[in-house]
C-alpha positions, 0 to 999 in steps of 0.5 A: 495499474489495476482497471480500479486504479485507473478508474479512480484516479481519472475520477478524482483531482489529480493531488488527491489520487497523487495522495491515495497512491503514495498511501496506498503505497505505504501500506503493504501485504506480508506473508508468513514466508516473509515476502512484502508488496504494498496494496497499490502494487497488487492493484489495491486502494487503501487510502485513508484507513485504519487497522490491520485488516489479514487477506487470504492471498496466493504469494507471488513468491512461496507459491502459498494461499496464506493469510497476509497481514497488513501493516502501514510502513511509517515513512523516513524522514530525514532531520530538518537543520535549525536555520535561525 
C-alpha cells in the first residue's frame, strides 16, 4: 500500500475506505502490450469517477513508457434463485 493509500484510509471511516479500495480495484491500467494492473495496485485512488482517462506509464512487464488506457471491469455477479 502507497504512503497515499495509507494515508486515506486512516482518514476516512472504515466502510468507506473498504468501498474506495474495492473501486479502485475495479478499475485497471492497460498497456498496449496488453499487460493489466488495477489503479489500487499501482498505489492509485480512483474512487467515485467517471472516464477513461490514459497515463503515460513505465510497464512492469514490456519495459515500455506507453500510454495505458483505463477501463472500469464490470464486476460478476452470480444469478440470485427466485425464493417464492
Amino acid at each position: 500500500m502507497s504512503s497515499l493509500q495509507k494515508l486515506i484510509t486512516a482518514i476516512l471511516p472504515k466502510k468507506w475506505a473498504e468501498s474506495m479500495e474495492a473501486e479502485s480495484r475495479a478499475w485497471i491500467f492497460q498497456c498496449p502490450c496488453g499487460f493489466e494492473r488495477s489503479w489500487w495496485d499501482a498505489g492509485g485512488i480512483r474512487w467515485k469517477a467517471a472516464g477513461h482517462p490514459r497515463r503515460m506509464m513505465l510497464c512492469p512487464h514490456c519495459g515500455q513508457n506507453t500510454w495505458h488506457t483505463t477501463y472500469k471491469r464490470q464486476a460478476i455477479t452470480e444469478p440470485r434463485e427466485h425464493v417464492a
